[in-house]
FIRO-336322 format. One record per residue (C-alpha): x, y, z; residue number from 0. Coordinates in steps of 0.5 Angstrom, whole numbers, plus 500, padded with zeros to 3 digits. Example, Ala and Ser with C-alpha at 12.3 -4.5 7.8 and 13.67 -1.06 7.14 Angstrom:
2
REC, 525, 491, 516, 0;
REC, 527, 498, 514, 1;
//
This chain:
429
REC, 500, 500, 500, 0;
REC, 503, 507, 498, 1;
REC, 501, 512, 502, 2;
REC, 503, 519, 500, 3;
REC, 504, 527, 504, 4;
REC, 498, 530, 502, 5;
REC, 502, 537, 503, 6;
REC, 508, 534, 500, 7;
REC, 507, 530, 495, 8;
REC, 514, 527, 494, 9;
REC, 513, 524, 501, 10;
REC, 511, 518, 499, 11;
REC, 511, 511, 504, 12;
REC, 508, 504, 506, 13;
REC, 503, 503, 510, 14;
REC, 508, 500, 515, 15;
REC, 512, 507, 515, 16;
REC, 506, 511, 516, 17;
REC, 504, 507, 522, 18;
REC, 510, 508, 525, 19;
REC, 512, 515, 523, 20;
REC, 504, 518, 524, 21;
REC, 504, 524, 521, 22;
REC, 509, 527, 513, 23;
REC, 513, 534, 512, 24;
REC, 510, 540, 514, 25;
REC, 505, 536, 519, 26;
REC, 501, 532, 512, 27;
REC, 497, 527, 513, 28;
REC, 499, 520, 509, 29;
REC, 493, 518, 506, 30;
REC, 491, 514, 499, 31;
REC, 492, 516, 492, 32;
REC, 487, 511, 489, 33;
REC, 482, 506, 493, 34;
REC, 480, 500, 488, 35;
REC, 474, 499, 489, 36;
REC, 471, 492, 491, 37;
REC, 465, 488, 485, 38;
REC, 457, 488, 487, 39;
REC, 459, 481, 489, 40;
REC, 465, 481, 492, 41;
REC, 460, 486, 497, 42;
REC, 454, 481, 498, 43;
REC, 460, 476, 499, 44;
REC, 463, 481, 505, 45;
REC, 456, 482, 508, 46;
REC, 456, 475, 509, 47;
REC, 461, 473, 513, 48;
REC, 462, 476, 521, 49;
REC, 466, 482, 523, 50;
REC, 473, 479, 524, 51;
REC, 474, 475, 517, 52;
REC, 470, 480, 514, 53;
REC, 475, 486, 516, 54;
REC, 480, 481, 515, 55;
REC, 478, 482, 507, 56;
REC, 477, 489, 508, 57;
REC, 484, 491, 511, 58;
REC, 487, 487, 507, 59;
REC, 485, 489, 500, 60;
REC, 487, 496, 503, 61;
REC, 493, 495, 505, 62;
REC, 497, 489, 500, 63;
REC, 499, 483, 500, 64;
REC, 506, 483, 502, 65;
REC, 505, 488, 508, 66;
REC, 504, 486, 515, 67;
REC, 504, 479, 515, 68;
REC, 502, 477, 521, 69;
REC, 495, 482, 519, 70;
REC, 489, 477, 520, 71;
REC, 491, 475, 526, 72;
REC, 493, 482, 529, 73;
REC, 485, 483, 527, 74;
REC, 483, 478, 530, 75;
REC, 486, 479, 537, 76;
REC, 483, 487, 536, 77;
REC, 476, 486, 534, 78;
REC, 474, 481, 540, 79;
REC, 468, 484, 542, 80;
REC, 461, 486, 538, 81;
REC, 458, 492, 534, 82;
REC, 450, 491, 534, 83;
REC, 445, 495, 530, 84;
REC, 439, 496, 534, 85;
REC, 433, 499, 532, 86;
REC, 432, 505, 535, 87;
REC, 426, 510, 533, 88;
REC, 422, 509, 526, 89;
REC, 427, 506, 520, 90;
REC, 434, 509, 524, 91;
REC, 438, 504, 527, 92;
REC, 444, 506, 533, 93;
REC, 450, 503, 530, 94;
REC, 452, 501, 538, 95;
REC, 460, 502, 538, 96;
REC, 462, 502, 545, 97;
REC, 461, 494, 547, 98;
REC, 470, 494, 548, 99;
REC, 473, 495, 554, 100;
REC, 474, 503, 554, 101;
REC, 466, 502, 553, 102;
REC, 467, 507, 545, 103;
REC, 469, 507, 538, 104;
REC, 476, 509, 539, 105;
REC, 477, 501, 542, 106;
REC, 477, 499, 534, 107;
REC, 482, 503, 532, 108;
REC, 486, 505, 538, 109;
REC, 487, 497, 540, 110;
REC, 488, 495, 532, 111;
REC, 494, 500, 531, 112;
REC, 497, 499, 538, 113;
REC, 498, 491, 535, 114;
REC, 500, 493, 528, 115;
REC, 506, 497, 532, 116;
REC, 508, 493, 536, 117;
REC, 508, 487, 530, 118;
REC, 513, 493, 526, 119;
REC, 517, 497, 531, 120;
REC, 522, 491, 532, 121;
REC, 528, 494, 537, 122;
REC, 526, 501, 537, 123;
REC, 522, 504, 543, 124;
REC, 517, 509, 542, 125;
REC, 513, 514, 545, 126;
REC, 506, 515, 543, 127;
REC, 504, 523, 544, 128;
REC, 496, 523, 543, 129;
REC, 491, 529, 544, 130;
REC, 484, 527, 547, 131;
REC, 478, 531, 547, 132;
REC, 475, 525, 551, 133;
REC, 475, 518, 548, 134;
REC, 482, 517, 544, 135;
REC, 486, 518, 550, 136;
REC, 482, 513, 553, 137;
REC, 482, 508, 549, 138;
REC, 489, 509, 547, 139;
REC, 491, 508, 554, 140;
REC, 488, 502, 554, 141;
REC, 490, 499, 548, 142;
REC, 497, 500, 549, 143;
REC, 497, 499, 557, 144;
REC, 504, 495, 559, 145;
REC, 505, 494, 551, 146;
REC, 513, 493, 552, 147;
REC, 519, 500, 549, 148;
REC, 512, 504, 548, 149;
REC, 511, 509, 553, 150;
REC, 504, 513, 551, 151;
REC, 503, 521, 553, 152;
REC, 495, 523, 553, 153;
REC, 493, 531, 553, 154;
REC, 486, 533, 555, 155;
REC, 484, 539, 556, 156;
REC, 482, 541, 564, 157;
REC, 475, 541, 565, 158;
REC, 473, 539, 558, 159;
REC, 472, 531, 559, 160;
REC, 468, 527, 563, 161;
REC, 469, 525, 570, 162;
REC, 469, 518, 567, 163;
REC, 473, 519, 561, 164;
REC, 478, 522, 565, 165;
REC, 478, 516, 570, 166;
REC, 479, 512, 564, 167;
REC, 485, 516, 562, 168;
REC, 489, 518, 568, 169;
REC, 488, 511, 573, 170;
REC, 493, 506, 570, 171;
REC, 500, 509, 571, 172;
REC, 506, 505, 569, 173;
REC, 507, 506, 561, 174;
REC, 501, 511, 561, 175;
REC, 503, 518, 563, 176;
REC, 496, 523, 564, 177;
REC, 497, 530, 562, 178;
REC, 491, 535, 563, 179;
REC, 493, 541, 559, 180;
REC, 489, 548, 563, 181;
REC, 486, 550, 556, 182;
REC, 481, 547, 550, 183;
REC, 482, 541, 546, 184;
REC, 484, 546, 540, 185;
REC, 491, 547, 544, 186;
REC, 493, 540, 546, 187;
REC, 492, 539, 539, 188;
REC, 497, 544, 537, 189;
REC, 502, 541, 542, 190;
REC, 501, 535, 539, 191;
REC, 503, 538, 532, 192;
REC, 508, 542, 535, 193;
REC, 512, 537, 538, 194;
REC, 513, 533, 531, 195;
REC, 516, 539, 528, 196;
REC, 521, 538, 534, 197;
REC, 526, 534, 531, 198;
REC, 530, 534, 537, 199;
REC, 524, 531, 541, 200;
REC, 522, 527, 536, 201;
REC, 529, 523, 536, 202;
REC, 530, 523, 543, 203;
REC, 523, 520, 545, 204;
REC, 522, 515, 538, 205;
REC, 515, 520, 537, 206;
REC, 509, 517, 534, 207;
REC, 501, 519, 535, 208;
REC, 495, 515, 536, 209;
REC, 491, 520, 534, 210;
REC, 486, 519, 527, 211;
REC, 493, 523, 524, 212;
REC, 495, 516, 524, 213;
REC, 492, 512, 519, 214;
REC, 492, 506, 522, 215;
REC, 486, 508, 526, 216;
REC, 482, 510, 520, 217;
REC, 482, 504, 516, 218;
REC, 481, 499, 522, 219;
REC, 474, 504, 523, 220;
REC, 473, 502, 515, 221;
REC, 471, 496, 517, 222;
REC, 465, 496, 522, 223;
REC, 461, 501, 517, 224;
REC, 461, 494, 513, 225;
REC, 459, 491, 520, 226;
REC, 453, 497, 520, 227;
REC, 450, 494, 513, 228;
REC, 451, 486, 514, 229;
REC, 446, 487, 519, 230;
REC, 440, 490, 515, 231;
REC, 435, 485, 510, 232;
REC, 438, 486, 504, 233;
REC, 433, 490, 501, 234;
REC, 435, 495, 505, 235;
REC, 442, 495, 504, 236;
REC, 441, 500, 498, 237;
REC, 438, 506, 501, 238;
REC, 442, 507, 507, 239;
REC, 444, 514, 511, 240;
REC, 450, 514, 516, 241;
REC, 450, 520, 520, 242;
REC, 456, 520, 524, 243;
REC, 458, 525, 529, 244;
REC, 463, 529, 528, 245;
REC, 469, 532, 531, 246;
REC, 476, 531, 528, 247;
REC, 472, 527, 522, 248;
REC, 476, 521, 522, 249;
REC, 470, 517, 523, 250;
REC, 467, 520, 517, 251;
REC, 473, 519, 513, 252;
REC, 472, 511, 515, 253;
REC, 466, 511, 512, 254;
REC, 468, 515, 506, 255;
REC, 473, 510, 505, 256;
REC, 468, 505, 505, 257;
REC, 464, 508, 501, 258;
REC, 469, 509, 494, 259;
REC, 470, 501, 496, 260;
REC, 463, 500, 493, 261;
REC, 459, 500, 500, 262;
REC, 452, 503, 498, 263;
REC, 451, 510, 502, 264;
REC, 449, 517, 503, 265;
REC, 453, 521, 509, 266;
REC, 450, 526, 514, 267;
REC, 455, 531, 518, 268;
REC, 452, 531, 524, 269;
REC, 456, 537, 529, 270;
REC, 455, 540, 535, 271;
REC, 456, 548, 536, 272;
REC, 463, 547, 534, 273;
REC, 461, 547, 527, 274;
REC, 466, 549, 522, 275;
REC, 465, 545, 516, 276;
REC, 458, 546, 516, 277;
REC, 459, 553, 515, 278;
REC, 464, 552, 511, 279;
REC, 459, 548, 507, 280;
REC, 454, 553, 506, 281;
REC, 458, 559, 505, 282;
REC, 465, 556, 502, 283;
REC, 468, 560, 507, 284;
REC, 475, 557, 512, 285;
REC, 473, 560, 518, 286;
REC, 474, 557, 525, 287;
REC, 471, 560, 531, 288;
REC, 474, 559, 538, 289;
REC, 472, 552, 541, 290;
REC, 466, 552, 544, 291;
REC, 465, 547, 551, 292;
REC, 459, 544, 549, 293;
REC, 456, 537, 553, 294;
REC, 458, 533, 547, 295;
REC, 465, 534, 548, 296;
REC, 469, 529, 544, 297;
REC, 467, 535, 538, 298;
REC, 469, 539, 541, 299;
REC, 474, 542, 536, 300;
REC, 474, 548, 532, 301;
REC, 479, 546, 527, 302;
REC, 478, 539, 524, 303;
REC, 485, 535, 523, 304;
REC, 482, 530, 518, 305;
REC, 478, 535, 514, 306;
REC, 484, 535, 508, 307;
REC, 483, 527, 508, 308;
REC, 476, 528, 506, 309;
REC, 477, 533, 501, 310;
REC, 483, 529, 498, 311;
REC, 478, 523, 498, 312;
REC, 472, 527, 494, 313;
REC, 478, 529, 489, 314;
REC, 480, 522, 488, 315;
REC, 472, 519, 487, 316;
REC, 470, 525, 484, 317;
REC, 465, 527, 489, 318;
REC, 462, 534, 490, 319;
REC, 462, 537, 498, 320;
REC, 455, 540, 495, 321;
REC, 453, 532, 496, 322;
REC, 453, 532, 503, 323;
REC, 447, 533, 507, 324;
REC, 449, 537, 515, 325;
REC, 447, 540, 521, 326;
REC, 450, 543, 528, 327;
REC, 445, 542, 535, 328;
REC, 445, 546, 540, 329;
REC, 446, 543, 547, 330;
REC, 439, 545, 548, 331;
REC, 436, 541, 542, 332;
REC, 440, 535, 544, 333;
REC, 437, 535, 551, 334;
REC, 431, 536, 547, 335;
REC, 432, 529, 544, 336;
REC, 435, 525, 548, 337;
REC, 429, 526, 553, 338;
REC, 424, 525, 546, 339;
REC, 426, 518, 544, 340;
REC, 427, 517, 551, 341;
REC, 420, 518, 552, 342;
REC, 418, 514, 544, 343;
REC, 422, 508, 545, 344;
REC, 425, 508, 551, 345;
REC, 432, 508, 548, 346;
REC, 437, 512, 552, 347;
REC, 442, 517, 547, 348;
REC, 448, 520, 550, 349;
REC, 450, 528, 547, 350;
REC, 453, 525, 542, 351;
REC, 449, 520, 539, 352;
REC, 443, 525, 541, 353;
REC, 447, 530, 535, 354;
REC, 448, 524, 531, 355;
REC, 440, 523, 532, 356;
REC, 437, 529, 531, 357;
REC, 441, 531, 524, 358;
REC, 439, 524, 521, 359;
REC, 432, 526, 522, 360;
REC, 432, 532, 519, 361;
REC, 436, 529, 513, 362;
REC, 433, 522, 512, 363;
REC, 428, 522, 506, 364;
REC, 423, 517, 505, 365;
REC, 425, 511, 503, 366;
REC, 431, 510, 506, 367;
REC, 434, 506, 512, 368;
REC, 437, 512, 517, 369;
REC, 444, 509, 521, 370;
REC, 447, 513, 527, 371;
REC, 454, 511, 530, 372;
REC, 453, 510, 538, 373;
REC, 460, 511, 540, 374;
REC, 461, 512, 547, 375;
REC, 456, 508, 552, 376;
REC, 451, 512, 555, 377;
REC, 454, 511, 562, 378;
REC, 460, 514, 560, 379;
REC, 456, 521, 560, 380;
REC, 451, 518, 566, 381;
REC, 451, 526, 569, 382;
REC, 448, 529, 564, 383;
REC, 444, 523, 562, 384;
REC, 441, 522, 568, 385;
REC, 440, 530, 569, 386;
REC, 437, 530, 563, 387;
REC, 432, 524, 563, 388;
REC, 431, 523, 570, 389;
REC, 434, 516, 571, 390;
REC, 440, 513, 575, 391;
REC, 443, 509, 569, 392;
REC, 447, 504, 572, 393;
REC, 456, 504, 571, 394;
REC, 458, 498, 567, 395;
REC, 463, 495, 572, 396;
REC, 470, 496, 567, 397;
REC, 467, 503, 569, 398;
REC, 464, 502, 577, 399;
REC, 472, 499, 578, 400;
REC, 476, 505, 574, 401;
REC, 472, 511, 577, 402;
REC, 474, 508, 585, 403;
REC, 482, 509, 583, 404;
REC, 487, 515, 584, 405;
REC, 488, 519, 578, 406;
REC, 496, 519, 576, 407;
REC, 496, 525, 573, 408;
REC, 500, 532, 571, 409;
REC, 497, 539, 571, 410;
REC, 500, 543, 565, 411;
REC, 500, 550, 561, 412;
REC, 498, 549, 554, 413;
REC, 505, 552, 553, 414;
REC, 510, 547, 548, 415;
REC, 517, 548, 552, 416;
REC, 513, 545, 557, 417;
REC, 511, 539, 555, 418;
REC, 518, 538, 552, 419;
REC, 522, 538, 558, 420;
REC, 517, 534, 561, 421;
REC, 517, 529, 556, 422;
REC, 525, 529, 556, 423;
REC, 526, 529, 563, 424;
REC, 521, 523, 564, 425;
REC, 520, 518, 559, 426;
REC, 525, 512, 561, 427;
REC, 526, 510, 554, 428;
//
């Protein structure tokens, strides 16, 4: 699988490289050039299969034949929990992510690429530096939690996670090392990107980032939007809408790879009030405002690092951004709809998937079969779920065990000089 630079196009790597690297010259994004397309039946024959031989194929048709050898087992050793499509109002599904031990999405990617790492890094020692608007960092942590020669750093923003999420970073310790950063998600991002143009840093810490910069981790999330479809009738796999919501577009670039690999689909961008790409849409116009604390947080992100791959791939399908259906929610309106189906169906939403919900139901059209991406468990959110529906939601006990334990955390400035001296000073690579 060639990869190349999207802001350097000489740039040009294998998927093993890009996976070690995480991110080209002047901070681009690795990302296709091509995608070969699978034949109608090669798709029925894909729908047939269960999530893991399933996934083995998809994976393997991206990345070739003579990459990774030990890729089938690695995704089955990855992919060991469950993705169910639940009815969850009149003709929408919850695509449920969040069955994996970190209780979300990120589990798929974050726990494929810490495998794919592991099997290429040989002698080398390196340290992941990953930014997390809530989910990644935990998720991240858990993945790679004792995972021998590599040490992991998770930024998150003060104030600006839930208290579960921070438990599930901040608890483990040993190769984990927690860092609150006093300020917004959009900074800790900068810091991640600071640090890659630091030669200096990069070197002396073996640096990698297992944020959906990496391309590993958008290409494992290929692969559940297939699962998504394989649970429908086949008479309803030709009509089908994903509403995904969105925060640094990772998830949605999965799925549009999805998609140019012949997955009969429509895409909704669902965002909260951190609506860059909306209004970019509508108006043509660049402009990030300052990231807005939403109860949403995991999108809360103003300047999306995935948005090039988007474009890149609408370029490469020949597909227009006037195709794609959008929308922002507010946080009254999501609390509005979670207590609306709530009262409807008894499904119980949290912030995310009620924004995911919401711009699903005003984009559906008649006859098509609305699929939404549940990607955290509700009780990751409890507060504001049991505030806003008036419920004691019950803890998963992976959550009740976590939530009891001392967080090993450090408190810093979003100040990249800092960051750097106490990487140099503390990771025992």
């Amino acid at each position: 699988m060639e990869l190349v630079n999207l802001k350097d196009k000489t740039e040009r790597v294998s998927f093993a490289q890009a996976v070690k690297q995480g991110i080209g010259r002047e901070q681009g994004l690795f990302f296709m050039e091509d995608i070969k397309p699978f034949s109608a039946e090669e798709i029925d024959a894909l729908l047939s299969m269960d999530l893991v031989s399933r996934s083995q194929k998809v994976l393997r048709h991206l990345i070739g034949p003579d990459e990774i050898p030990t890729l089938e087992a690695i995704i089955a050793d990855a992919f060991n929990f469950k993705a169910p499509l639940v009815k969850a109002d009149d003709n929408a599904y919850c695509l449920e992510l969040f069955h994996g031990p970190t209780l979300a999405f990120k589990d798929f990617g974050a726990r494929f690429m810490a495998r794919v790492l592991s099997s290429i890094i040989g002698d080398s020692k390196c340290t992941i530096l990953t930014a997390t608007s809530g989910d990644t960092g935990a998720a991240v942590a858990d993945a790679f939690y004792h995972q021998d020669k590599i040490n992991v750093v998770v930024l998150y923003p003060k104030g600006m996670v839930s208290p579960l999420q921070e438990s599930l970073i901040a608890t483990l310790g040993d190769n984990i090392h927690a860092v609150e950063i006093d300020a917004p998600f959009d900074n800790c991002q900068d810091m991640v990107k600071s640090a890659f143009d630091d030669a200096e840093l990069r070197a002396a810490v073996g640096l990698n980032s297992a944020n959906s910069i990496n391309i590993s981790r958008l290409l494992a999330q290929v692969c559940y939007y297939f699962e998504a479809v394989s649970q429908l009738p086949r008479e309803q796999r030709d009509q089908v809408v994903f509403a995904v919501p969105c925060g640094n577009f990772g998830n949605i670039t999965a799925g549009l790879i999805a998609k140019a690999l012949g997955l009969k689909s429509r895409f909704v961008i669902a965002c909260n009030a951190n609506d860059t790409v909306p209004r970019y849409l509508k108006s043509g116009a660049w402009e990030p405002h300052k990231t807005v604390a939403t109860i949403s947080n995991a999108m809360d992100i103003s300047r999306p690092n995935n948005w090039p791959r988007v474009e890149a791939l609408c370029q490469i399908m020949g597909w227009s951004l006037s195709d794609f259906a959008y929308g922002s929610v507010s946080d009254d309106t999501t609390r509005e709809n979670m207590r609306a189906l709530y009262q409807k169906t008894g499904y119980i939403l949290e912030p995310h998937a009620s924004v995911a919900h919401k711009v699903l139901s005003e984009n559906l059209k008649e006859g098509e079969v609305g699929i939404f991406l549940g990607t955290a468990h509700p009780a990751k959110f409890k507060e504001e779920v049991d505030r806003t529906l008036g419920i004691e939601l019950p803890l998963p006990q992976a959550l009740a065990d976590r939530i009891a334990l001392e967080k090993q955390k450090k408190l810093m400035a979003a100040d990249f000089a800092t960051l750097k001296s106490y990487m140099l000073d503390e990771l025992k690579l």
